[in-house]
KEDO-243606 format. One line per 2 residues: their letters; for each residue x negated, y negated, z of C-alpha. Coordinates in steps of 0.5 Angstrom, whole numbers, padded with zeros to 4 digits. Each point is the difference from the previous one (the first is absolute). Layout:
REM residues N
A	X:Y:Z ~ ... .
END
This chain:
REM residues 496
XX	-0252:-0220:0185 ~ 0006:0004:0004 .
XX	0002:0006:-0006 ~ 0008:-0001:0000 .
XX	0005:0005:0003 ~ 0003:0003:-0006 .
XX	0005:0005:0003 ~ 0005:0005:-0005 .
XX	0005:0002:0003 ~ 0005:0006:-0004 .
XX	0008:-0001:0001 ~ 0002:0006:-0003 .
XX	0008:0000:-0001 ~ 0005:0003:-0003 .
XX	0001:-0003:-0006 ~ -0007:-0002:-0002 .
XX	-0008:0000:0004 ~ -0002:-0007:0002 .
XX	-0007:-0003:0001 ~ -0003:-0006:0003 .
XX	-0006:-0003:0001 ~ 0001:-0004:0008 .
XX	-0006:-0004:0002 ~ -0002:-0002:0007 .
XX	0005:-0007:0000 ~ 0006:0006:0000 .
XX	0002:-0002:-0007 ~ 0002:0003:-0007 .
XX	-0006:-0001:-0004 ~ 0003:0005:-0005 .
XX	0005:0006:-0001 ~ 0002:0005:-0006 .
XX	0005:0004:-0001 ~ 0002:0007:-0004 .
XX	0007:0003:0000 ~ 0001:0006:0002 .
XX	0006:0006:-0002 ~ 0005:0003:0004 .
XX	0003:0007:-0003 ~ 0007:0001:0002 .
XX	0001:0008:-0001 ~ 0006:0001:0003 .
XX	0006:-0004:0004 ~ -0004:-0002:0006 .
XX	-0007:0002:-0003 ~ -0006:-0005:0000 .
XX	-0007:0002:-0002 ~ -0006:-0004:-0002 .
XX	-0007:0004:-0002 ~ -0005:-0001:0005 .
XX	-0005:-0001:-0006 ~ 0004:-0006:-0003 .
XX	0000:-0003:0006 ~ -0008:0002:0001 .
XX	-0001:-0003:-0007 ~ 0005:-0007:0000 .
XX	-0004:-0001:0007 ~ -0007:0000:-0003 .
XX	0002:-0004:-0007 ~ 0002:-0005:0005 .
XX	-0007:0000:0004 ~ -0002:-0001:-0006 .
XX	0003:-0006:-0003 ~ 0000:-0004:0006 .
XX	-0007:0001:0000 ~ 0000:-0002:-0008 .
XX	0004:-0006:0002 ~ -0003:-0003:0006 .
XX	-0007:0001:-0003 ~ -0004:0003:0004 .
XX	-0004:0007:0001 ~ 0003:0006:0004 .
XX	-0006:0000:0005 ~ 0001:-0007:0002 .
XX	0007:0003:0003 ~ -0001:0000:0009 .
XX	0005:0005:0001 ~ 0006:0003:-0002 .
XX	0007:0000:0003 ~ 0006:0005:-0002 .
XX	0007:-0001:0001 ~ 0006:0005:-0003 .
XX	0007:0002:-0001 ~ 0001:0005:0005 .
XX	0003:0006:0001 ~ -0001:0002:-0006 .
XX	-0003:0008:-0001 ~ -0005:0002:-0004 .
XX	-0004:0007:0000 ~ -0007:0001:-0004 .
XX	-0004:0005:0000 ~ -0007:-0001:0004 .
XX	-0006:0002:-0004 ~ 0003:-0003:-0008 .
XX	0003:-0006:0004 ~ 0006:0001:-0005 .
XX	0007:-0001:0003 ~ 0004:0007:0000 .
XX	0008:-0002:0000 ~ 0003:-0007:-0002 .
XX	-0001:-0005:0005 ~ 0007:0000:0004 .
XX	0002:-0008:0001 ~ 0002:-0003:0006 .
XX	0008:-0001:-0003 ~ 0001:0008:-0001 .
XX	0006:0003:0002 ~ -0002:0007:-0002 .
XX	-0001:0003:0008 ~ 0007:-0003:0002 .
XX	0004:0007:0000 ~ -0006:0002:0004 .
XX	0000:-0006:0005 ~ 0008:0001:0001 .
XX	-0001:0007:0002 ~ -0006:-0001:0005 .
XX	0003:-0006:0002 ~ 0004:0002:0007 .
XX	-0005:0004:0002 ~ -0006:-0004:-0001 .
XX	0002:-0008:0000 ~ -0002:-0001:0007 .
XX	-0006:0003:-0001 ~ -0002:-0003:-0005 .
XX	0002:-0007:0002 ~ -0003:0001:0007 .
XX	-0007:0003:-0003 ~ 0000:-0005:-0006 .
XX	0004:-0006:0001 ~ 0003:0002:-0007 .
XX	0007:0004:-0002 ~ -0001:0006:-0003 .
XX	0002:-0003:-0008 ~ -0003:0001:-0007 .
XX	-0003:-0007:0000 ~ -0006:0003:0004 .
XX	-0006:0004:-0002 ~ 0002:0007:0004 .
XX	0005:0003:-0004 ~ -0003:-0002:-0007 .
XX	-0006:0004:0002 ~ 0003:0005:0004 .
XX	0004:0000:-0007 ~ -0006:0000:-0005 .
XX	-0002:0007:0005 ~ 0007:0004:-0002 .
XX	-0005:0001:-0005 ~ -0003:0007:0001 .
XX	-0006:-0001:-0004 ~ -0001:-0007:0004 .
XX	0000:0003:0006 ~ -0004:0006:0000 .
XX	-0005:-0005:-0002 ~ 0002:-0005:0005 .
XX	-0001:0004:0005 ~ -0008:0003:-0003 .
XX	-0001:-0008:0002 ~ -0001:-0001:-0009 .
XX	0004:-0006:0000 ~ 0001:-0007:0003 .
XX	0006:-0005:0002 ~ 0000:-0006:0001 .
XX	0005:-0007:-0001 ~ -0002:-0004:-0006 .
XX	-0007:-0003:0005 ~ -0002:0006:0001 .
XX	0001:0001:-0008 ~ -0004:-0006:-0001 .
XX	-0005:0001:0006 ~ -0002:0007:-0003 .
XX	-0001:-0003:-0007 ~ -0004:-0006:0002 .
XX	-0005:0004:0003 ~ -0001:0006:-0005 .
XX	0004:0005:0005 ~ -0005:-0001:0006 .
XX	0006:-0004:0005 ~ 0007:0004:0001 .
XX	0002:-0006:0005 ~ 0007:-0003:0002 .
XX	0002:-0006:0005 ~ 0005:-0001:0005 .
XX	0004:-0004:-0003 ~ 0001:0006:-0007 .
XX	0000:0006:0005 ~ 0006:-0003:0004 .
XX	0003:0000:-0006 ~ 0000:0007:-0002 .
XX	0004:0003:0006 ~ -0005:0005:0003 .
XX	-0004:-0006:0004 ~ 0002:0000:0007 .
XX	0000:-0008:0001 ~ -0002:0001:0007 .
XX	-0007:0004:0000 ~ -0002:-0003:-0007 .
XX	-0001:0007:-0002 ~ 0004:0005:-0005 .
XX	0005:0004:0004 ~ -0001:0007:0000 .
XX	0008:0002:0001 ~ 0002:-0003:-0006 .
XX	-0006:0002:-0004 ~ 0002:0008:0003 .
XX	0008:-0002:-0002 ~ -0001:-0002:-0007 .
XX	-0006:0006:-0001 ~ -0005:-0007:-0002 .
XX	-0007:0003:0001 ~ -0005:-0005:0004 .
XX	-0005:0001:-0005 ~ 0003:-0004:-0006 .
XX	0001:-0006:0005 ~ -0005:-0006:-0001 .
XX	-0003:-0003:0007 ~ 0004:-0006:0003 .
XX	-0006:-0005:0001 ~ 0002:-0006:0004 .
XX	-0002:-0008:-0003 ~ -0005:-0005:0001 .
XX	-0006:0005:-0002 ~ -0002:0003:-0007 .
XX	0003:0006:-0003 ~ -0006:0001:-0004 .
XX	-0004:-0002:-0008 ~ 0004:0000:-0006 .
XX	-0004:0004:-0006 ~ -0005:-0003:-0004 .
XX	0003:0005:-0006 ~ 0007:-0002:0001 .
XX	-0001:-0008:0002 ~ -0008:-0001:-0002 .
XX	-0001:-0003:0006 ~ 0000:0004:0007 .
XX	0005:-0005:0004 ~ 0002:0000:0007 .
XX	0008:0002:0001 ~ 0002:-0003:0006 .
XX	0007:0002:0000 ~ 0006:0003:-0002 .
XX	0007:-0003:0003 ~ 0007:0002:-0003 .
XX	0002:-0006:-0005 ~ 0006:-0002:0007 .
XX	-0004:0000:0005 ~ -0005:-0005:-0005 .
XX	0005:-0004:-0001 ~ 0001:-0001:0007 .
XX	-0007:-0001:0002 ~ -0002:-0005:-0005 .
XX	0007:-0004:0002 ~ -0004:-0001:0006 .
XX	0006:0004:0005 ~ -0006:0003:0004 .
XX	0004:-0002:0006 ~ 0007:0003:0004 .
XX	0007:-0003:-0004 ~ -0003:-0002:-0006 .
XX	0004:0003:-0007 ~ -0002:-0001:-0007 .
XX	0005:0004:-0006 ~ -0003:0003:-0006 .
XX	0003:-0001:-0007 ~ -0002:0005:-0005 .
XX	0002:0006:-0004 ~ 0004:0001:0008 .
XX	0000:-0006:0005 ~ -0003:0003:0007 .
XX	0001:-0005:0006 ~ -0006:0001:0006 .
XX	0000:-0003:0007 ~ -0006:0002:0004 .
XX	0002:0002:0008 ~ -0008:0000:0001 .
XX	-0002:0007:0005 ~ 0007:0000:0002 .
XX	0004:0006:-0005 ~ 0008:-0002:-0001 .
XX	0004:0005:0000 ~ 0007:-0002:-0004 .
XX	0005:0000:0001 ~ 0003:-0001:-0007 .
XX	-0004:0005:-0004 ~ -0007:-0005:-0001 .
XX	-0006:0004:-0001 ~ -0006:-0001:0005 .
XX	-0007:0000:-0004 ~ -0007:-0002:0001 .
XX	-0001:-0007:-0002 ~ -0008:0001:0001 .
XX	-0004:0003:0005 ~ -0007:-0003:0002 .
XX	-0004:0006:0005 ~ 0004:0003:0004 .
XX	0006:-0006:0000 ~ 0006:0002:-0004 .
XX	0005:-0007:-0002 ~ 0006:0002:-0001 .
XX	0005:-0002:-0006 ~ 0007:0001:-0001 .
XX	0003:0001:-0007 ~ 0006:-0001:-0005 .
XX	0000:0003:-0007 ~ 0004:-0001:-0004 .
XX	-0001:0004:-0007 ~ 0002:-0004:-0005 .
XX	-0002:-0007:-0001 ~ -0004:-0003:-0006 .
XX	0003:0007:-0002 ~ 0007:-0002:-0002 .
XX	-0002:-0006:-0004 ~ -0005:0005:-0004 .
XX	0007:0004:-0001 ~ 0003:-0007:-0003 .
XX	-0005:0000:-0005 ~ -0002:0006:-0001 .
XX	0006:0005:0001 ~ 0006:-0005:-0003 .
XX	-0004:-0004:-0004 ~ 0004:-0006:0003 .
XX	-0007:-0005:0001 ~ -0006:0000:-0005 .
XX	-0005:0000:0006 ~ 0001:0000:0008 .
XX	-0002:-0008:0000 ~ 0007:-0001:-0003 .
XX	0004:0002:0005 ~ -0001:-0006:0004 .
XX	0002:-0004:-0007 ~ 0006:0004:-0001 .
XX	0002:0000:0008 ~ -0001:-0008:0000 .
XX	0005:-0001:-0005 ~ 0006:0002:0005 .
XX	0001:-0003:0007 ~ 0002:0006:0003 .
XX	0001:0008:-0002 ~ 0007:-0001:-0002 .
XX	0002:0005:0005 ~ -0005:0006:-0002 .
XX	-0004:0004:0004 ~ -0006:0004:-0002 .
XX	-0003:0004:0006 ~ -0007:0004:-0004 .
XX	0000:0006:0003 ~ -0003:0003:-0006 .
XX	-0004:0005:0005 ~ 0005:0000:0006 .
XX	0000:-0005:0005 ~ -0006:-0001:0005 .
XX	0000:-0003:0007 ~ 0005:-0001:0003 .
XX	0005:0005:-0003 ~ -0005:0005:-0002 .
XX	0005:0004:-0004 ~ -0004:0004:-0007 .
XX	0007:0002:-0002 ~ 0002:-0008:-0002 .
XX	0000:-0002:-0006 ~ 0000:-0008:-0004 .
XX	0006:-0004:-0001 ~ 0003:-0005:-0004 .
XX	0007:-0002:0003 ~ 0005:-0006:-0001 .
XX	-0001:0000:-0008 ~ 0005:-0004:-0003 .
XX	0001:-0002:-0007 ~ -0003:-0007:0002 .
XX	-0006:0004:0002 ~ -0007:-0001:-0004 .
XX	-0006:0001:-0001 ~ -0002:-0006:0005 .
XX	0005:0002:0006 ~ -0004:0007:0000 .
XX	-0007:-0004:-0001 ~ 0003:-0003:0007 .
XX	0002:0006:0003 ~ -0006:0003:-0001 .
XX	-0004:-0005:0004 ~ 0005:0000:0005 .
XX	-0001:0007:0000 ~ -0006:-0001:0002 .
XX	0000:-0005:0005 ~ 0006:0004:0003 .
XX	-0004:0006:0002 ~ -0004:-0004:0003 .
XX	0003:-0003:0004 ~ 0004:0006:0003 .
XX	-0008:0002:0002 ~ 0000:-0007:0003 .
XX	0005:0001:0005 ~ -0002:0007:0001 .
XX	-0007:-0003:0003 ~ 0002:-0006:0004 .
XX	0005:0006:0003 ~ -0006:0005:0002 .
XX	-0005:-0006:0001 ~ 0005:-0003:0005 .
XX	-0002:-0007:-0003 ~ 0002:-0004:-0007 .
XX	-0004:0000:-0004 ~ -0002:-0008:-0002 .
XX	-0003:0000:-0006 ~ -0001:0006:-0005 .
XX	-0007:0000:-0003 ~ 0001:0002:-0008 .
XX	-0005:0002:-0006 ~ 0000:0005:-0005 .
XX	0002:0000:-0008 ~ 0007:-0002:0002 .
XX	-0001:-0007:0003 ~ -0002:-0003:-0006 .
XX	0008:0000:-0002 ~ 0001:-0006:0005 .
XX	0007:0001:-0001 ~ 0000:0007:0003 .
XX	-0003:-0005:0007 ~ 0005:-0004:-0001 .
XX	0005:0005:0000 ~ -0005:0004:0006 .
XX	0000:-0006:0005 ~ 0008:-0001:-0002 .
XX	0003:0007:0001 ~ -0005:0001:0006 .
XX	0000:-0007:0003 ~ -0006:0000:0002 .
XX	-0007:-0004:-0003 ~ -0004:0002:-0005 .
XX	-0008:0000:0000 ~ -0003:0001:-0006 .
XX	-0007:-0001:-0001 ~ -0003:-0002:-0007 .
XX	-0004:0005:-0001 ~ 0005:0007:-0002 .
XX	-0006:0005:0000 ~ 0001:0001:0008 .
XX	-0001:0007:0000 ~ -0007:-0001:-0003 .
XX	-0002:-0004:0002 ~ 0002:0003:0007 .
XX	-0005:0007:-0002 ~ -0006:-0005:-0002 .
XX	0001:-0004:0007 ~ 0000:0007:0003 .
XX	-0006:0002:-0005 ~ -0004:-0007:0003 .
XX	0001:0001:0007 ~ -0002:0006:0001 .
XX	-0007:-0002:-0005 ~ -0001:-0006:0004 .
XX	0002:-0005:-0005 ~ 0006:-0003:0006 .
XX	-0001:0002:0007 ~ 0006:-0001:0003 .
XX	0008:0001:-0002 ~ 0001:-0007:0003 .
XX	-0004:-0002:-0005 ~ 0004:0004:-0006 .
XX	0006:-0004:0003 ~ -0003:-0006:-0002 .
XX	-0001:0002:-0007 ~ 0006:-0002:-0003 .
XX	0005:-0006:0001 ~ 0003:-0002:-0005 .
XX	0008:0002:0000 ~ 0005:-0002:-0004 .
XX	0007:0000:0004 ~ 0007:0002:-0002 .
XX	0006:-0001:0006 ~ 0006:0002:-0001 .
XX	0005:-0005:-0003 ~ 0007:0004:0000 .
XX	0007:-0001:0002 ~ 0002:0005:0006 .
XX	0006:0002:-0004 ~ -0003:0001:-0007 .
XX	-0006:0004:0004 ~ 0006:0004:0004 .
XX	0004:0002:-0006 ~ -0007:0003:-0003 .
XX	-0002:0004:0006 ~ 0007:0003:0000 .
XX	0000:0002:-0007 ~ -0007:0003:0001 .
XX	0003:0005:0006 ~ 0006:0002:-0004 .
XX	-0005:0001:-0006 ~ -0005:0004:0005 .
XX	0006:0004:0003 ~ 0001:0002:-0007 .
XX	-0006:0003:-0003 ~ -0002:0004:0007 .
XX	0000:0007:-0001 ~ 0001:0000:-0007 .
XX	-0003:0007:-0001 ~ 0001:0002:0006 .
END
């Protein structure tokens, strides 16, 4: 009799570390979940410690394990997919982690990027495809490297940087693989997007020994085995993917044109432009989606800093819901916002503003405004930046964009996809299974052990979609979209 496929795939995210357990029919067999903690030190400041997001990965292993019943050495192979952009900074002999981890929505080296912006912006864009921003891992290490003690030991080869993959990588291998992947190093602004490789003139710039740099290895092969001390098994680790880029795989958008949006603690929209590298016009990001030999696929994507976020913030900041989940149940009992608009720009405004000095807005509260009509705002805050993203798309690809694939936490607030498909005009896809960037690090896992032998094949794993159209009126929907400029204008530049 055949073994079954059991393949673990690691999410690990900004608000907790995930586990699943994939079998070889490309299903969820089973998931864990262990939230993990953001410090907010400062105005701006966000920081996680790397151990806990070690520790809340493992325990997460551990319990899909338990929950799923079986052993660690039936495990075919593990996939790893993560938040990206966030910087962590150990030491290589104890394995022990040197500074906080600085997390993707910091805002701490926005003074610098402001000053060297002018002069190095082009640069930047043309080497990387990014923007010379706070979001990306450069200026946070370059950051962590002011430090004298922290240089000095950077530079006698003492310590180790690597985004959250690599953090995990180094850890599941007991310190024996320092490795990252395409798709994570295109997000640090020091890879040169055309040659795949770390560019030596941004590294001199931002005074970045290469030696603290990991490997880039491309997809499709096995980086390596797992411990037997830290799994109880050695496994073969088949990939690491930043969780977009996964997400984008396991929709199946393997060809030129295909889209899909993320909603999550951000919202991140991609649309492959396979081995052609699209230079926007509207301030997108060119990244690499995957990179299989020597053939790069290109994506370009929007970021938009604050999604799932600001629903957090109603609850957790203003105590005006009990959980995320009643947001929907609060914003249902409204037909529209009553005039409301909330833009979240919690941590300044992403694609396609790129402003870090922005700062979030209520406006057009009046004494009728409540509790519902700010829930509603919320969601349409959401919806509207992306929509924002959309046009921006559709202009840089010279083509509109049919049908937007969608996953991620957020889409289980089916009036959020309402709201989407109504504000963007545009259909919604939807698979039934969320777990989209998961699933996409155990796709990538199994290709590369065999399990699947084609992308073609990955394709075909998932089918089921449920569909939202949009259904609004053009004038409701226009009085919305013009509220919603008048409320970005606003909050543009607001520290600046």
């Amino acid at each position: 009799m055949k073994k079954p496929t059991y393949l673990l795939s690691l999410d690990q995210g900004t608000s907790s570390s995930r586990a699943l357990i994939v079998d070889e029919a490309g299903q969820c067999l089973a998931v864990s979940s262990v939230p993990l903690e953001s410090k907010f030190p400062q105005p701006g400041w966000v920081e996680q410690e790397a151990v806990e997001i070690w520790q809340s990965q493992h325990e997460a292993i551990q319990l899909v394990i338990k929950k799923l019943g079986i052993k660690m050495t039936q495990i075919t192979g593990i996939g790893i997919t993560n938040q990206r952009e966030t910087t962590i900074l150990w030491d290589r002999k104890t394995g022990e982690p040197v500074a906080p981890a600085i997390v993707w929505q910091d805002r701490r080296t926005s003074d610098f990027c402001q000053e060297h912006r002018e002069q190095w912006q082009t640069m930047v864009v043309e080497r990387t495809g990014l923007r010379l921003d706070p979001y990306f891992s450069a200026t946070k290490l370059h950051y962590l490297l002011q430090d004298p003690s922290l240089k000095g030991r950077s530079e006698a080869g003492e310590l180790a940087f690597g985004t959250v993959d690599t953090w995990l990588l180094w850890k599941l291998s007991g310190g024996k693989l320092h490795m990252t992947d395409p798709s994570n190093a295109s997000r640090t602004m020091l890879m040169n997007i055309e040659t795949g490789q770390w560019d030596q003139v941004l590294l001199d710039w931002l005074e970045i020994p290469r030696s603290l740099l990991p490997e880039i290895q491309g997809h499709g092969e096995v980086l390596g085995l797992s411990s037997e001390e830290v799994l109880g098994a050695e496994i073969p680790i088949a990939a690491q993917l930043g969780d977009q880029q996964a997400s984008l795989f396991a929709q199946g958008c393997h060809r030129a044109g295909e889209a899909k949006n993320t909603y999550g603690t951000g919202c991140f929209l991609l649309a492959n432009t396979g081995t052609r590298r699209v230079r926007s016009k509207n301030r997108l990001l060119t990244t690499v989606a995957w990179q299989f030999g020597e053939e790069i696929t290109y994506a370009l994507e929007g970021s938009l800093f604050t999604a799932g976020a600001a629903v957090q913030w109603l609850h957790e900041g203003l105590g005006l819901i009990d959980s995320p989940a009643e947001v929907e149940m609060e914003a249902r009992k409204v037909a529209d916002s009553g005039g409301v608009s909330l833009v979240p720009a919690f941590s300044g405004l992403g694609a396609p503003h790129w402003d870090p000095s922005a700062r979030a807005l209520i406006g057009g509260l009046t004494r009728g405004s409540g509790k519902a009509e700010i829930c509603r705002a919320a969601l349409e805050g959401i919806a509207l930046q992306s929509r924002d993203l959309i046009q921006a798309f559709e202009q840089d690809l010279g083509a509109p964009i049919d049908a937007l694939k969608v996953d991620g936490g957020g889409t289980q607030n089916r009036l959020l996809m309402q709201i989407q498909a109504d504000l963007a005009e545009l259909e919604i896809q939807c698979p039934s299974e969320v777990e989209q960037t998961a699933l996409g690090a155990a796709y990538m896992a199994g290709l590369a052990l065999g399990v699947w032998r084609s992308m073609d094949e990955i394709a075909n794993l998932q089918s089921d979609f449920e569909c939202y159209r949009p259904e609004m009126k053009s004038g409701p929907r226009n009085e919305i979209v013009s509220r919603w400029g008048l409320a970005v204008e606003r909050c543009l530049a607001w520290e600046a």
